[in-house]
LOFI-114488 format. One line per 3 residues: number of its first residue (from 1); their letters; for each residue x, y, z of N, C-alpha, C, CB. Coordinates in Angstrom, 2 decimals. Glycine has a CB too. Layout:
N
NUM = a = X Y Z X Y Z X Y Z X Y Z ~ ...
# end
This chain:
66
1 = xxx = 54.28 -30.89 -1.08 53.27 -31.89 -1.40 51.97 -31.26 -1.82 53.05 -32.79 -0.22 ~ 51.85 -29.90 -1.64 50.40 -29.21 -1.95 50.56 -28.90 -3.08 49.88 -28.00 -1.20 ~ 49.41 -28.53 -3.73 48.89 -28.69 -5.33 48.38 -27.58 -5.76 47.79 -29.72 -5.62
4 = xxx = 48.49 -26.73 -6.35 47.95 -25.15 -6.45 46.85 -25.73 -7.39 49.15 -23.72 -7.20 ~ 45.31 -25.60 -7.50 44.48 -25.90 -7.51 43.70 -24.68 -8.55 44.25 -26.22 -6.21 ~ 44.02 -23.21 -8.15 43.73 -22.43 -8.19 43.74 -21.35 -7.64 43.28 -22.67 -8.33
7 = xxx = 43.05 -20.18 -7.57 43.30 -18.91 -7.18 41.79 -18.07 -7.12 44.39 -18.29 -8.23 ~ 42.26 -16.82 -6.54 40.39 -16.11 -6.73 40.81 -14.63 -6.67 38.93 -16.54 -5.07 ~ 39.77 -13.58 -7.22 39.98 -12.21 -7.61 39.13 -11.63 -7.27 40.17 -11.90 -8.76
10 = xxx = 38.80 -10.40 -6.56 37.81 -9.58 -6.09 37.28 -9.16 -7.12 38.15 -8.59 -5.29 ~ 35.73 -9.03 -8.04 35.14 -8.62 -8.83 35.05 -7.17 -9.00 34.22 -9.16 -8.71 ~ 33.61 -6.92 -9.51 32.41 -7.54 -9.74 32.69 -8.57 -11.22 31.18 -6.27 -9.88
13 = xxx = 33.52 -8.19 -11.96 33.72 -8.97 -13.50 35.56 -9.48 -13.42 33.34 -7.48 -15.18 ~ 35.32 -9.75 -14.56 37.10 -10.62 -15.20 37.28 -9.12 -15.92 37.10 -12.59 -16.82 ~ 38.48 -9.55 -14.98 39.49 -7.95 -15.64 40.62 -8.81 -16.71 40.78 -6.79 -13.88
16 = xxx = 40.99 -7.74 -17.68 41.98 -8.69 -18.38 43.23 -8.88 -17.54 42.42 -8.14 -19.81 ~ 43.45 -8.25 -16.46 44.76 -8.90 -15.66 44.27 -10.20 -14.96 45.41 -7.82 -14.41 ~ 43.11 -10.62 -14.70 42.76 -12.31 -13.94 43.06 -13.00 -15.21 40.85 -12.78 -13.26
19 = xxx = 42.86 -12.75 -16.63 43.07 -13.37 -17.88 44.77 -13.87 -17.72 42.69 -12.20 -19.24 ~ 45.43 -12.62 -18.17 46.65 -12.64 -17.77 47.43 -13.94 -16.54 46.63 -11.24 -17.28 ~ 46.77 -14.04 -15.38 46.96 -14.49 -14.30 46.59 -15.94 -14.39 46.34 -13.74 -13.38
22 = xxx = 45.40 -16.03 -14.99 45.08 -17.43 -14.98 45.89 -18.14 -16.32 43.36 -17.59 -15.03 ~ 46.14 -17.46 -17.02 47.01 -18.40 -18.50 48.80 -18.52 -18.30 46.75 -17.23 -20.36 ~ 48.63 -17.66 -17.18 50.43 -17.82 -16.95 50.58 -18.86 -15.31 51.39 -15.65 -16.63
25 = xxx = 49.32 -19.03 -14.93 49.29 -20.14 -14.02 49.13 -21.63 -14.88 48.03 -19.85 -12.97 ~ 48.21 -21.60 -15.71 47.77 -22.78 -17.01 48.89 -23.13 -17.68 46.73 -22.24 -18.25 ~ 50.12 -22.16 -17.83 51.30 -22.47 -18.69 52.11 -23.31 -17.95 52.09 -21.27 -19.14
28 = xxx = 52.11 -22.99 -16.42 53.02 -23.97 -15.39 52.94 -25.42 -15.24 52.81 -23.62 -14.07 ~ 51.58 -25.57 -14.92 50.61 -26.01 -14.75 50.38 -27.35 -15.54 49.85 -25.05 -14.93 ~ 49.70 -28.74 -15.50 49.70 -29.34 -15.92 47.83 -29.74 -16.28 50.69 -29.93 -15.31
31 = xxx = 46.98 -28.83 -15.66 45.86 -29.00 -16.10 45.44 -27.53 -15.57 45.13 -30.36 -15.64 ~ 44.07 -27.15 -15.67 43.75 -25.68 -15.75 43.20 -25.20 -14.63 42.88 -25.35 -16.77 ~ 43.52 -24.64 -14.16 43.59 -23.97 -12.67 41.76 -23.43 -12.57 45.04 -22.28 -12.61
34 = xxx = 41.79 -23.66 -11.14 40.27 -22.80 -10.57 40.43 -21.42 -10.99 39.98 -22.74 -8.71 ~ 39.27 -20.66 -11.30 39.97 -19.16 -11.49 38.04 -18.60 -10.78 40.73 -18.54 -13.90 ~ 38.57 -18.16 -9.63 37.07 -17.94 -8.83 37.07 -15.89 -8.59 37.15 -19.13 -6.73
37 = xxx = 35.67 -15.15 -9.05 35.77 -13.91 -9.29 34.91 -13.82 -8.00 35.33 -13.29 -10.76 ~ 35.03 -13.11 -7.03 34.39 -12.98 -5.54 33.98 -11.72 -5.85 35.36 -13.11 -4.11 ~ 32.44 -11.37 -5.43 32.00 -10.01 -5.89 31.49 -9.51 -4.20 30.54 -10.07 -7.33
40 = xxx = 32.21 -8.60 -4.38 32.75 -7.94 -3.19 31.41 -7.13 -3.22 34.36 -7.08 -3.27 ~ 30.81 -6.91 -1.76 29.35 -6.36 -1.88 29.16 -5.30 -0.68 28.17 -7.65 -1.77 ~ 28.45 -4.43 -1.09 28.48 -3.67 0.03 27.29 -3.18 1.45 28.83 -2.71 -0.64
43 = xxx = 26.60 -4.48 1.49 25.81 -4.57 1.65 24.11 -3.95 1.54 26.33 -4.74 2.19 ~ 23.95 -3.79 0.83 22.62 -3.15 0.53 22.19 -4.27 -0.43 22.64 -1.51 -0.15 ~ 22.71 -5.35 -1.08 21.99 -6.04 -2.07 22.10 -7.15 -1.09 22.57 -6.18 -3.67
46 = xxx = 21.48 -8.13 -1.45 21.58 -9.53 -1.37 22.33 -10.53 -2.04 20.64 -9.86 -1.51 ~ 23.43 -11.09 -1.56 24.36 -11.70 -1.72 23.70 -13.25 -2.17 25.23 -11.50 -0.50 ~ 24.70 -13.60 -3.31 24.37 -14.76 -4.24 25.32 -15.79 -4.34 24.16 -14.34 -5.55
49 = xxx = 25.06 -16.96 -3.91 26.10 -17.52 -4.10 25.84 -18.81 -5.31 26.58 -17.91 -2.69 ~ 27.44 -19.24 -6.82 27.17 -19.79 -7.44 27.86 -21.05 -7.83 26.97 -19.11 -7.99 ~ 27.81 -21.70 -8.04 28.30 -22.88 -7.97 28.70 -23.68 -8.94 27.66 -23.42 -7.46
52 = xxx = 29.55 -24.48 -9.96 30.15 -24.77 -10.64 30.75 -25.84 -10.14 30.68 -23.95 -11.03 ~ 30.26 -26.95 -11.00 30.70 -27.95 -10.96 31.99 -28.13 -11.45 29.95 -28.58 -11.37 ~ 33.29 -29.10 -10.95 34.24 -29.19 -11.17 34.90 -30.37 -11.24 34.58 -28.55 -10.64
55 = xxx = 35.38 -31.14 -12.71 35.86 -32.56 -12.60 37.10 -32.72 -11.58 36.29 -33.08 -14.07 ~ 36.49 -33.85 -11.10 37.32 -34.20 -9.84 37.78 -35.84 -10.09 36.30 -33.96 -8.29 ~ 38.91 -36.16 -9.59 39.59 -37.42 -9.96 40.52 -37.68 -8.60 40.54 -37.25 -11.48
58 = xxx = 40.13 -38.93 -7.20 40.59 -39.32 -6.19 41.63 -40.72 -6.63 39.37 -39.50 -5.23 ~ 42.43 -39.89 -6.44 43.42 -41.53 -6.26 44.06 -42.18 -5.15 44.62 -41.53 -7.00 ~ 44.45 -43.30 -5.06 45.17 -43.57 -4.01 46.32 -44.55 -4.27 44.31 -44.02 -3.05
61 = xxx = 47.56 -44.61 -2.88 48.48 -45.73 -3.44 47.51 -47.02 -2.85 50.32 -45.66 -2.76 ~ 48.34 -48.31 -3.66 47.89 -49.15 -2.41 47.08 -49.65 -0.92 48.43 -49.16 -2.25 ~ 48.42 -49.07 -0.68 48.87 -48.41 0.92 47.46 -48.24 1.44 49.83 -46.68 0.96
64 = xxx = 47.12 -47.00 0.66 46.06 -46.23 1.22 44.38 -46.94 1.12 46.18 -44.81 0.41 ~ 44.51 -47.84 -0.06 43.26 -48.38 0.00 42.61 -49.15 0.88 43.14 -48.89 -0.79 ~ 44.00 -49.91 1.89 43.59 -50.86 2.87 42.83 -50.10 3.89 44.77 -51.62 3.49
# end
């Protein structure tokens, strides 16, 4: 019943294997997958976090609306 949504890759950048990864998930797939790059830090900088909005669409049966 779960929905693969997406996936995520240790940075700092897009390697062409997350390319690879995310278009052979997109091929399965019936709409285009999360593809999230986590930049792995080693602490001495200050960590950033960024945010991206993402179309989202809730449905329900019936059932569920009552």
């Amino acid at each position: 019943r779960e929905k693969v949504v997406g996936w995520y890759s240790t940075g700092p950048k897009i390697r062409e294997a997350d390319l690879a990864i995310n278009a052979l998930l997109a091929k399965f797939a019936d709409w285009e997958p999360v593809m999230v790059i986590c930049e792995v830090q080693d602490g001495t900088e200050k960590a950033q976090k960024v945010f991206v909005s993402v179309p989202t669409e809730v449905g329900q049966t019936e059932a569920e609306e009552i």
